[in-house]
N, C-alpha and C positions, 0 to 999 in steps of 0.2 A: 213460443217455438224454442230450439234448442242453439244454443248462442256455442264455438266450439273454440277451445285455443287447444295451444300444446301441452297444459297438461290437467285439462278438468273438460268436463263437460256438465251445461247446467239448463232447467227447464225454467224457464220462464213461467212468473204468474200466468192465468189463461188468460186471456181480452173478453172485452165485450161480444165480440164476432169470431168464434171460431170459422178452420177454414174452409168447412165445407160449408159454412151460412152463406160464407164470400163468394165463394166461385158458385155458390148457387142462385145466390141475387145477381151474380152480375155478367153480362152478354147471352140476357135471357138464358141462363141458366145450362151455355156448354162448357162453363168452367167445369162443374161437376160432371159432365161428360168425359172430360178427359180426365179427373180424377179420379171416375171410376175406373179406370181404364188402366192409372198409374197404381190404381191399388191393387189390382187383380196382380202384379207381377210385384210388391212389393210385399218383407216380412212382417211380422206382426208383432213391431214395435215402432219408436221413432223414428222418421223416417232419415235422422240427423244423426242416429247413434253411432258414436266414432268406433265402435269396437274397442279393442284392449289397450289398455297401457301399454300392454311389455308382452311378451312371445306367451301366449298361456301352454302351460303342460296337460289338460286339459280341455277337451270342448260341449262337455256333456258335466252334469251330478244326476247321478241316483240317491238320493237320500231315506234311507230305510229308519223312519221314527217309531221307535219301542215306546209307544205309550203307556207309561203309568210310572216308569222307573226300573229298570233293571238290575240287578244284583250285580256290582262289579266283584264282589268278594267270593261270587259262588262262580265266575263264568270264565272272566280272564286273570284275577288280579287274588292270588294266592297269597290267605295270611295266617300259616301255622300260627303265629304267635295267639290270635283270636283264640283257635281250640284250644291252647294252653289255658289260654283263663275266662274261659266260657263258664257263666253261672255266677263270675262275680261281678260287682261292679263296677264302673269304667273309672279306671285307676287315677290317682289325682294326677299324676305325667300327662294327663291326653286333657288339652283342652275343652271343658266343654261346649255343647253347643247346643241352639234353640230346634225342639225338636215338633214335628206338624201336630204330632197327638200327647202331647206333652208328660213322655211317663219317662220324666229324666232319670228316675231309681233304678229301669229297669237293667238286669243284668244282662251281660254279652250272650251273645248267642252264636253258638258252635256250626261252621261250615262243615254238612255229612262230605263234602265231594272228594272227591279222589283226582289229582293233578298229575298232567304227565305232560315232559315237554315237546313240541312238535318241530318237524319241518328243518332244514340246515342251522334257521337261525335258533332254534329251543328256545321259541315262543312259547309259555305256559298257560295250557288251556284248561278247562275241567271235564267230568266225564259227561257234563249236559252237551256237549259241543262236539261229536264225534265223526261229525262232516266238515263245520268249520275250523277244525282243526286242523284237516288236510291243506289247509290252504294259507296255512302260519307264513310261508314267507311271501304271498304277498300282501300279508298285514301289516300295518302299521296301530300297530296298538299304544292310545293315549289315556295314561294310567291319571293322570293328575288335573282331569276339567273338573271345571268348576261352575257354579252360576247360583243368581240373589233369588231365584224363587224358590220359597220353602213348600209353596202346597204346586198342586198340578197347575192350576189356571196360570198364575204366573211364572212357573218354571217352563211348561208348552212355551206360550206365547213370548217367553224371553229368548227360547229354543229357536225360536221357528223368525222373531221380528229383532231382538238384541234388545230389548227392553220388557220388563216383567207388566206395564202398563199396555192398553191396549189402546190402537190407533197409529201404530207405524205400520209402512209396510214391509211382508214379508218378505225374506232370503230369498225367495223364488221370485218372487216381483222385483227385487233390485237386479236382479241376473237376466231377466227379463225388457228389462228395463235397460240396461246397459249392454246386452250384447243382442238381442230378438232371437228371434228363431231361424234356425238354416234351411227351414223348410217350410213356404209361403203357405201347405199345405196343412200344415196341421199348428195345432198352438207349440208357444212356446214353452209352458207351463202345466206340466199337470200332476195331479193328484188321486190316488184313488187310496179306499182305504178297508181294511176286511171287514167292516162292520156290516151284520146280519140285516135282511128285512126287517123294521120294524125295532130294530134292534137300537143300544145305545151309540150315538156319535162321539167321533171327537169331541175331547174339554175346548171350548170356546169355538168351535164350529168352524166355519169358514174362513172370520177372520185369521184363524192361522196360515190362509194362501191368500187371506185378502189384500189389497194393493194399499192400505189405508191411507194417505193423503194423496197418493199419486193415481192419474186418471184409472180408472175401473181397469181399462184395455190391458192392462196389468197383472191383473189378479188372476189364478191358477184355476184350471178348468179343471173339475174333477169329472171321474170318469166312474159309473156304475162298475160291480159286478155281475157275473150270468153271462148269457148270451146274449145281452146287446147293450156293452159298456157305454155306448154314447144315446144314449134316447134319443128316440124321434129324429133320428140320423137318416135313414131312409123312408126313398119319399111314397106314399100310399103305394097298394097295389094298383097298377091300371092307370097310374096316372103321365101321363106323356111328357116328353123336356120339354116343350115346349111351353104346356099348360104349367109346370111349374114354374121356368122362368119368368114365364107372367107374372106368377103370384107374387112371385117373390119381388119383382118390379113395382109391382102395385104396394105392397108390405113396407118397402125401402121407401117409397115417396109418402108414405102418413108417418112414417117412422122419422123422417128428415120434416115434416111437413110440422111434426111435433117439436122435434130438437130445436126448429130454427126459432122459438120465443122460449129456448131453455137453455141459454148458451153455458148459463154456469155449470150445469149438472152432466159429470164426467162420465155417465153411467150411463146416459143415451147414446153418448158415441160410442161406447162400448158395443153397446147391445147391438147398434148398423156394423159394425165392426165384428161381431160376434157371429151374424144375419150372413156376411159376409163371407166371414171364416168357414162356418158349418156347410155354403152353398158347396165352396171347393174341398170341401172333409168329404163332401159326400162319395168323391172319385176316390182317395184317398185314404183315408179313416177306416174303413172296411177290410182293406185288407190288413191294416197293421193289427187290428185286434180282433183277429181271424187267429185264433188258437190251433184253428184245425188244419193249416196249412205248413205245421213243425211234424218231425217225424215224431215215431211213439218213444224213439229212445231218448229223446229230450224230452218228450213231455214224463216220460218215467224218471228222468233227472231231475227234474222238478217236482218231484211227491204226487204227480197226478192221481198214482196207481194207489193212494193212502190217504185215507178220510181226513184224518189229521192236517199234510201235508197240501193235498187240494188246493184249499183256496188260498193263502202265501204264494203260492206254487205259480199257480196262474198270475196274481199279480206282478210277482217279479219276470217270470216269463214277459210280462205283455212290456216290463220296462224295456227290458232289453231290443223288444222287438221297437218300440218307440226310439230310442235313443239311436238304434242304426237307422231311423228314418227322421234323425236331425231335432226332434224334438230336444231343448236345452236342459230342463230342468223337470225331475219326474221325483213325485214326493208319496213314498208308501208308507201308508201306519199301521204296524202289527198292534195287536191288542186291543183294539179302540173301544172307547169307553173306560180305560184303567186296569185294565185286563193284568199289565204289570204290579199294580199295585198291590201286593203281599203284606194286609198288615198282620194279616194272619192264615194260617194253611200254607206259609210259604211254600214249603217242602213240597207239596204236591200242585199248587196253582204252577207256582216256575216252571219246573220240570215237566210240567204238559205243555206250557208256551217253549220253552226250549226245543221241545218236538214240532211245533207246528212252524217255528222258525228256521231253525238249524240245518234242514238240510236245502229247504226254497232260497236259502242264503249265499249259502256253499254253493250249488246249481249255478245261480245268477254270474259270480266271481268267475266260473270254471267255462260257462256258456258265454261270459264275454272276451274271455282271456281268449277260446279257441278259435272264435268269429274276427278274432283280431281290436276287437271292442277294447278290452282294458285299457289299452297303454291310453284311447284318448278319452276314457269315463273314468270318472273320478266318484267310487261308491264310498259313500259314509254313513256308518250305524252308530244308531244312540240313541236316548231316551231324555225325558227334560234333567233326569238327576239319577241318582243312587241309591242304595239300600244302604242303612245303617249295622253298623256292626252288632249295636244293643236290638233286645229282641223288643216284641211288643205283642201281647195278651200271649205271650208264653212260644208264641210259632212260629213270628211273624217278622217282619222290619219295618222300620218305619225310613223317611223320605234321609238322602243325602243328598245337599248341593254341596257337600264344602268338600267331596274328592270323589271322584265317579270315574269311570273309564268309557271312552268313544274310542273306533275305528275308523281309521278309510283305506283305500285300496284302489290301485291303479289310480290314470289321470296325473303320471308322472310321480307320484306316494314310493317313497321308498321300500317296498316291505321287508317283513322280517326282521320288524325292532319294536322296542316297546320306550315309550316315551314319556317321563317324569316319573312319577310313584305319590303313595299314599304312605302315611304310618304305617307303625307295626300291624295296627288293626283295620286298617282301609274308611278310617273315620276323617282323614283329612290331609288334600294334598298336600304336601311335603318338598318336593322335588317338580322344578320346569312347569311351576304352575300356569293352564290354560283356560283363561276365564271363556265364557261364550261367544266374546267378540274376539277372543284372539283365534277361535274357529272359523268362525264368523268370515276375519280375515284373511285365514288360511284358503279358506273354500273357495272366494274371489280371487285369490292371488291365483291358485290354479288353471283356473280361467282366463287369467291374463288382466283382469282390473284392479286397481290400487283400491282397495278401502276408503282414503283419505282420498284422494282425486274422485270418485264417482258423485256427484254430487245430485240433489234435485232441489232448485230454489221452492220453499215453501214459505209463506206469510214475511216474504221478504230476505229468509235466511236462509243460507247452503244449508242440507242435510245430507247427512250422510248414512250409510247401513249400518254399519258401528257407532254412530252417533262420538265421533268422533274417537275413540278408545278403540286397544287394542292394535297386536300384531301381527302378520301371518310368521308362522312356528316353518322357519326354515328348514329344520331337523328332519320334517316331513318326507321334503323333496331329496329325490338321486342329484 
């Protein structure tokens, strides 16, 4: 269980007996009576979770992950000096560095784009960006992150867990985890992401919202595209409440009937927990990701009206519509399958993901700002890394961790500034360097949790989501 003082809170190894084994061995079995009872009105996390450290500026993230790597040099982060020596080689001044397809010879490669600067604060955006750029001061643009995976797998998963190895869990599952959800009704975690039928998934699949040591009840529900994001949500034609609540009664007692000789395995109580959740999504969950219940002028705000724009369009739509129905923590991946990944064709693969992001983007920032949404959602864009300044097979870029640019907005984010910097050439931060756990930290402080204070006892030892490192970048915050 969760043991609480004044400034940590910590999960206890699990027991031999969890405690729905207990109160279901014992006074013939209305312990579990009334704990079904206490669970129907409780959230869908701990039921000990102390809430925040400190006042959060923040009670939502939308986190929009640009899978494959995005081009900071082409999108926010302006480096005349590049085109000046484009063609030659990276001059002995600029450190070198280990590169994922290793064509260290190759020469720089020339930014076509055209920069203008926007909005009061003359935020500097490119011409890929022609809708998020209207919205320069409520940006917060962070020129100078950083992070240790060099290929996708371990730059994702250091992105998404703060470590490049796999087996912690993710940013969503700590957020999950230490604050629940504010809405008994729906999870408090989710994911959806634009990948096609049939099509390529996220680099390392699931466990990027997976809970990894901490009980499954954790880990982030992802949600289909189409017309029925949540499968098997609704229950057959013709079939009565009545005849369902049966089933579902009969379902819970093999389902408990199994757990009770599986006490270790955190993934059954999930699933009664899961069984649980889905009964009361079913009132619920239909209306939040009912597209058809927004007028047309927002759904034309959101690219509907453009092949292109569509399906972004929809997901960030359904965030927003999540996030005003208390849902915590909602994680979308543009690109998926590496879709960012440019090692060659840059010029024309970017420039058609800049279209199909750009304005679903823009949309989302301006549809929560007028719903009153921003000030308590805290939206952040970014990808596991960067593009490099040198080319590769002549078109292309190959991967940057060592200076990359991310965003956030609203969730108390100051906008209208741009925070640390890159080289002359955008090959390595320079300036208020921010590694992935100082994001990391930034994003829970938001929220209102300490990094250092959140803790979850595992194999005997506190861990933490930053794994102990890292700071939240006060600069951020008004």
């Amino acid at each position: 269980m969760t043991n609480r003082n004044s400034n940590s809170f910590r999960h206890a190894v699990p027991q031999p007996m969890s405690r729905r084994d207990m109160l279901a061995r014992s006074g013939a079995g209305f312990g579990a009576l009334a704990l079904n009872s206490i669970l129907a009105n409780e959230v869908l996390a701990s039921p000990s979770t102390p809430g925040p450290h400190h006042t959060p500026t923040a009670k939502n993230v939308i986190f929009l992950f640009i899978e494959g790597g995005p081009s900071h040099i082409d999108m926010f982060d302006p480096k005349p000096e590049l085109n000046k020596l484009a063609g030659q080689k990276l001059p002995d001044s600029f450190e070198p560095v280990i590169l994922a397809m290793g064509e260290d010879d190759a020469p720089l490669l020339a930014s076509p784009r055209k920069w203008k600067q926007h909005g009061e604060s003359g935020l500097w955006f490119s011409d890929w960006l022609p809708h998020l750029s209207t919205c320069a001061d409520d940006m917060a643009v962070i020129r100078s992150c950083m992070g240790d995976g060099i290929n996708h797998s371990t730059g994702i998963c250091q992105m998404n867990t703060g470590s490049p190895l796999a087996g912690r869990p993710s940013l969503g599952s700590w957020v999950n985890y230490g604050l629940g959800s504010e809405n008994q009704d729906m999870p408090g975690f989710v994911v959806m992401t634009d990948a096609k039928a049939g099509g390529k998934e996220v680099v390392n699949g699931p466990r990027n919202w997976g809970p990894g040591f901490m009980p499954a009840v954790y880990q982030g529900t992802k949600l289909s595209g189409g017309s029925e994001p949540i499968p098997n949500l609704r229950p057959a034609k013709g079939m009565s409440d009545a005849r369902l609540e049966s089933e579902l009664e009969f379902l819970d007692t093999l389902n408990r009937r199994h757990a009770a000789e599986r006490t270790g395995q955190s993934e059954l109580e999930a699933r009664i927990e899961s069984y649980e959740l889905a009964f009361r999504m079913q009132a619920a969950a239909p209306d939040a990701v009912d597209l058809t219940r927004e007028t047309e002028e927002t759904r034309k705000l959101y690219g509907f009206d453009n092949k292109e724009t569509r399906r972004f369009g929809e997901m960030c739509l359904l965030s927003r519509r999540l996030v005003e129905r208390g849902v915590r923590f909602v994680q979308l991946y543009h690109g998926t399958g590496n879709k960012w990944d440019t090692h060659s064709g840059h010029e024309k693969t970017a420039s058609r993901l800049c279209r199909e992001m750009d304005q679903p983007v823009a949309a989302l920032l301006k549809d929560l700002k007028r719903n009153g949404l921003l000030d308590e959602t805290l939206v952040v864009w970014g990808g596991e890394f960067g593009r490099t300044p040198q080319s590769e097979k002549g078109d292309g870029r190959d991967h940057n961790p060592y200076g990359f640019t991310m965003w956030m907005a609203g969730g108390g984010v100051k906008g209208g500034q741009a925070i640390g910097a890159t080289d002359e050439i955008g090959l390595h931060a320079v300036e208020h360097k921010l590694h992935v756990h100082d994001l990391h930290a930034s994003i829970l402080y938001a929220l209102g949790l300490d990094h250092m204070k959140l803790e979850y006892f595992y194999k005997g030892r506190p861990e933490r989501p930053t794994i102990n490192e890292g700071e939240p970048c006060m600069q951020l915050f008004a």
